[in-house]
N, C-alpha and C positions, 0 to 999 in steps of 0.2 A: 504494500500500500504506500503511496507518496505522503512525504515529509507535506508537516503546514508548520511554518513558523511563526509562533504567538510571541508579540514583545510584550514582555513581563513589568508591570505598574507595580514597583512596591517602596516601601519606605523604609530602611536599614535592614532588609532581609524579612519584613513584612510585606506579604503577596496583600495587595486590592481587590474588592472582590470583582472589580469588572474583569480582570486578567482569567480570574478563574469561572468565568461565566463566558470568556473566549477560548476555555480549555472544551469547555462541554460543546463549543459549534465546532471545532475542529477536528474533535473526533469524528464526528459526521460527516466527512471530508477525506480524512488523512490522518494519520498517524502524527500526534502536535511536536515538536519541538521547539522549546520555551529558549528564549533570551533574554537571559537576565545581566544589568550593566549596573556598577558603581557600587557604593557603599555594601556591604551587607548582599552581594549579589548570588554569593554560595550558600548563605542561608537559606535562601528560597526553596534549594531541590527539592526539598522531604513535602511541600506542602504543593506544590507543582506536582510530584511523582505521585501525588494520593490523589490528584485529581486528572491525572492521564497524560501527563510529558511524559514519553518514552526517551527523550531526551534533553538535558539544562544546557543551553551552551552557557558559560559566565566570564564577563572579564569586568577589574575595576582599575579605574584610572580615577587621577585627581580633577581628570578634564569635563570629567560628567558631573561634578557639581560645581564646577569653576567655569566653565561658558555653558550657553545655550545650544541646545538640540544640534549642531551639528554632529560633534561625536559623538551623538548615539544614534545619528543616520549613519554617519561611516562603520559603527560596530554593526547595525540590522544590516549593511550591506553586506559587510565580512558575514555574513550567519546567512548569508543570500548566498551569496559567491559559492558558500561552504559548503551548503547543503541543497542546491536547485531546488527550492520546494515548488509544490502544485498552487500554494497560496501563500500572504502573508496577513495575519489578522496584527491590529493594533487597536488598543483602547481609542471611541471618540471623545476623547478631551479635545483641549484646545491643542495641548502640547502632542498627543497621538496624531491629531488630524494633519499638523507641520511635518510630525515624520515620517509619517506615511504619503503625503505630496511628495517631498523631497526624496523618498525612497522610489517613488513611483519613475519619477522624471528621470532617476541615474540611471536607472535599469530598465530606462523605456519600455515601462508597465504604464498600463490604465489604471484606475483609481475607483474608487466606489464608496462613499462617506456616507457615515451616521446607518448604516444598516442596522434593521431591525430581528431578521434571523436571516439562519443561512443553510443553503440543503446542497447535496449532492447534484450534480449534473451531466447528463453525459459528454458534454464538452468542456466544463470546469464548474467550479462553485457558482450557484446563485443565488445570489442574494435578495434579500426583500427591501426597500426604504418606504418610508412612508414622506409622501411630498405634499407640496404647494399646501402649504399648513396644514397638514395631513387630510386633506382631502380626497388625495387619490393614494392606491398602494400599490408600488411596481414590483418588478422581478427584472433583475438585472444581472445582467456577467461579462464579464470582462473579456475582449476578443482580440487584445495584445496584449502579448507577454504575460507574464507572469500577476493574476489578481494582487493586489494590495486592496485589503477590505480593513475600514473602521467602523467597529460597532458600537452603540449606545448602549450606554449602560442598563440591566435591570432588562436585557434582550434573552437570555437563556437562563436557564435557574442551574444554581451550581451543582455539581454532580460529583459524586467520591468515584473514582474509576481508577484503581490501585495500580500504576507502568511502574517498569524501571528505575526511569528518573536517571538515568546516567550522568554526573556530572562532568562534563568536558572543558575545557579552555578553550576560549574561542581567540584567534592571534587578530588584532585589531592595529591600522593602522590608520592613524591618524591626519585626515588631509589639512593641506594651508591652512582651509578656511575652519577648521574644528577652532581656533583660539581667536577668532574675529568679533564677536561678543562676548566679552566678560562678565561674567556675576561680580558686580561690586559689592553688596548689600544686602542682606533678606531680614526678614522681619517675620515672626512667628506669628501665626494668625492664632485669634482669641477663641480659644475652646469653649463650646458650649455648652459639649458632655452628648450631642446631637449627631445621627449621622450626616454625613457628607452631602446636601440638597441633590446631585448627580445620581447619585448612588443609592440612594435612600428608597425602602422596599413599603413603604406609608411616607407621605407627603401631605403636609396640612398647612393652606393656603389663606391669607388675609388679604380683601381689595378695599377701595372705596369704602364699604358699608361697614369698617371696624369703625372708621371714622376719630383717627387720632392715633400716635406711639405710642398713647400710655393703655391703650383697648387692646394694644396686641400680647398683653398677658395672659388676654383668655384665650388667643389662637395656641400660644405658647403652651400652655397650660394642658388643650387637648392633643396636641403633639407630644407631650411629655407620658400622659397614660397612655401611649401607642408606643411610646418609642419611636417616635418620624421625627421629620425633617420640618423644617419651618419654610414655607416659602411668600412670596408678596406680588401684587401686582405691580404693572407700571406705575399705576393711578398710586399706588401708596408707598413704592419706592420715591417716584416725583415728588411728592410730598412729604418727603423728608421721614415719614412713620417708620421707616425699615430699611434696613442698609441692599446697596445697589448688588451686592454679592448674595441677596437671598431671591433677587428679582427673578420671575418664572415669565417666559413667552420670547415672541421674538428677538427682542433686544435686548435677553438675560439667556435666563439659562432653559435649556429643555429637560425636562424628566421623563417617564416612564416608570413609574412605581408601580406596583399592584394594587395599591390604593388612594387615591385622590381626592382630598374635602375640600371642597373652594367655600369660603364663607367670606359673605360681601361682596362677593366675584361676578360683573354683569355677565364676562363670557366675549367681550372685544377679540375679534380675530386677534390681534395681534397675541392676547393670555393663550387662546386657545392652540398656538402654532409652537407652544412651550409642554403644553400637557396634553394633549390630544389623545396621545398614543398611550395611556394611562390605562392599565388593565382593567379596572375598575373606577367609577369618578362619582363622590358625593356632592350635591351644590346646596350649601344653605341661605336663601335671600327671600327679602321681603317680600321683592316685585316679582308675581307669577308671571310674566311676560319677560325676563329678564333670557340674554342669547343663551344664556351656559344651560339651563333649562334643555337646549335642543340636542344635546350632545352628552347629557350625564345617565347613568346608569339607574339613580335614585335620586330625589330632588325633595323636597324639604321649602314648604312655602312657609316662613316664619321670619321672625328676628333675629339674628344671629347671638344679640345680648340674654337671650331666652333659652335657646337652642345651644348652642355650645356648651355652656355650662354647664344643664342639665345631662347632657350628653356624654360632658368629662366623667362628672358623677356615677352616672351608669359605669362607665367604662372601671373604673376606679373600684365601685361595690363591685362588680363581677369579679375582678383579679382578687378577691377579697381583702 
């Protein structure tokens, strides 16, 4: 069976869970082999090899947290060169989607972003995206060169599938341009104790109708008896109520959770091109006429200052 090589998202030898929700699409493909780069990259094997890398390539240099993404398109290349796989998946981040362009372009491969699953085909993988504010849903495959596919996070459910794991060395050379942007400075972002809004398998949403920063306690609140993610609209990121880093829809971020509460959310194409693709989606608002209404799984015509709360509570008496 052909090599897929997955690049490996992890933080000091900590695997993300999107890496391992691209181990379960490649096994449906090809046999994975994971690349893992920088800090803590050997760490990885044992939690890669329980979830189906049959092979770790690893290398760490000081370059991969001392510039930007170029060396670690030139180590995916070296793991390309290496291994001729049938595909390459990469997390869609911001930072996966640069490398996998730049990966695509050295190796005059096509490209395919933000994919939603992916299946066996008999001319190479294909993939599914969901477009035009998820309005429509394709099926795409790449018909040069070798597929580079990034997927969204919260696209496959993680799978235990016990390989090898073999860990190898992967020899990496470093081109001119790997030291052309430098990391000057980083700043540690302020934990919440919350997952990661990308990532995150519940998602609980405040617009418009919290109506202030100090209302977004009780969004907070029913995110905390779920264990989700906090997220915000435009309309209340613009308004100062919620930082521009929890903003959900076009011109923030897109999710895909398995569950979705919009409360105070009208449902503006623009929200709706951020969460659309949401397995499940709850909308709590006053106005029964309101867009999110046409698009949510269960809808809820009330207050949200009514409705939330009571809702926490439930949630909170049931886990006793």
């Amino acid at each position: 069976m052909a090599e897929v090589l997955v690049y490996v998202d992890h933080v000091d030898g900590a695997v993300r869970k999107p890496t391992l929700e691209l181990l379960t699409l490649a096994r449906r493909v090809g046999e994975p082999v994971a690349v893992a780069l920088g800090n803590g990259a050997a760490d990885t094997a044992a939690t890669l090899a329980e979830h189906g890398a049959v092979k770790v390539l690893t290398h760490d240099a000081s370059e991969y947290a001392d510039y930007l993404v170029v060396p670690k398109v030139d180590a995916l290349q070296a793991a390309y060169e290496s291994v001729s796989p049938a595909a390459v998946l990469v997390p869609s981040s911001a930072e996966g989607k640069e490398i996998a362009a730049r990966l695509a372009l050295r190796i005059g491969s096509g490209i395919i972003t933000d994919a939603v699953d992916l299946e066996a085909g008999d001319e190479g993988p294909v993939a599914t995206q969901s477009v035009f504010a998820a309005s429509f849903t394709t099926k795409s495959r790449v018909i040069k060169g070798t597929p580079v596919i990034t997927v969204k996070p919260n696209s496959a459910a993680v799978e235990a599938a016990p390989a090898a794991g073999a860990v190898e060395a992967l020899a990496v050379t470093f081109s001119d341009k790997a030291t052309g942007t430098k990391v000057t400075a980083r700043t540690a972002r302020e934990s919440t104790g919350r997952p990661e809004l990308t990532e995150a398998a519940i998602v609980v949403s405040g617009g418009r109708g919290v109506n202030g920063a100090e209302n977004f306690s009780i969004i907070e609140a029913l995110a905390d008896s779920l264990g989700a993610a906090v997220g915000a609209s435009r309309a209340a990121v613009d308004a100062g109520w919620y930082p521009h880093t929890n903003q959900v829809g076009q011109t923030g971020k897109s999710v895909s959770p398995q569950l979705y509460i919009a409360n105070g959310i009208s449902g503006a194409i623009q929200h709706r091109a951020g969460m659309q693709t949401s397995k499940t989606i709850v909308a709590v608002n006053k106005d029964a006429e309101a867009p999110i209404f046409e698009l949510v799984d269960y809808g809820v015509v009330g207050d949200l200052f009514d409705v939330v709360p009571q809702l926490t509570e439930e949630i909170k008496s049931r886990k006793g």
